[in-house]
N, C-alpha and C positions, 0 to 999 in steps of 0.2 A: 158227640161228633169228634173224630178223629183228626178229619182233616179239611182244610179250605174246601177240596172237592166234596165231601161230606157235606158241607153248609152249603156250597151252590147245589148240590140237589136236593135239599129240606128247601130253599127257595125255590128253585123250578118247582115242584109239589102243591108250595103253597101256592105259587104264583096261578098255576093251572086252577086248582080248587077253590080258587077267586073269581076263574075265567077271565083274567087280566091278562092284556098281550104286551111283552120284552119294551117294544119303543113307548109304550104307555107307564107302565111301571118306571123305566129308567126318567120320561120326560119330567114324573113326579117326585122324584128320589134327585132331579138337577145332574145326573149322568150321563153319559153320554152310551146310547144304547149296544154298540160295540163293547164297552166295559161291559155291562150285565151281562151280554152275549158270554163271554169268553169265561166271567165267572161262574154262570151254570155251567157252563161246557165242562169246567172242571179245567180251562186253557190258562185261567189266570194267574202267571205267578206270585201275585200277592194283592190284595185285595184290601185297600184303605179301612180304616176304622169308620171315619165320615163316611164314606161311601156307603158302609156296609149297615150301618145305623138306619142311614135313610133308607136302604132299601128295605129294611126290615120293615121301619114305619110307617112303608106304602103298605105293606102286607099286614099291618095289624100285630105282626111280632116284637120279641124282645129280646135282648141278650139276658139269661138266666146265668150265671157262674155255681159250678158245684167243685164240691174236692175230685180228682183224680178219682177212676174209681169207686164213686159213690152211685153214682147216676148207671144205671143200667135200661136195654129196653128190655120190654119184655118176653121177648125171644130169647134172650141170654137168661132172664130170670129161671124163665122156663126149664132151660137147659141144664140149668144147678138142680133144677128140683128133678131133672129124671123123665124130663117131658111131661112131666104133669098138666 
């Protein structure tokens, strides 16, 4: 992921594929649901650490750290090999 907007939409995804709704998620993550709103929306100019932590561990995720660059999806893998 590129950018904050990047990561509020890997959250709206997950959040959907949970079938969890915004005010339920944020109630459990101690946000306030106007905050989650704006950062799925991709609105938020910057998006706490705490904040972002709990939201992750409403949804069962985690923050993974890779080198710049190492981490590809697989769409892009794809696209080195020639569309294989």
């Amino acid at each position: 992921m590129k950018s904050l907007q990047d990561l509020g939409q890997a959250v709206v995804d997950k959040r959907r594929a949970l079938g969890l709704k915004q005010k339920d998620v944020a109630a459990q993550a101690g946000i306030a649901p106007e905050s989650l709103l704006r950062f799925e929306r991709g609105q938020a100019p910057e998006f706490g650490a705490r904040k972002l932590l709990a939201v992750l561990a409403v949804l069962g995720l985690e923050v993974n750290l890779v080198q710049s660059g190492m981490a590809g999806s697989l769409d892009e893998l794809r696209r080195e090999r020639g569309g294989q």
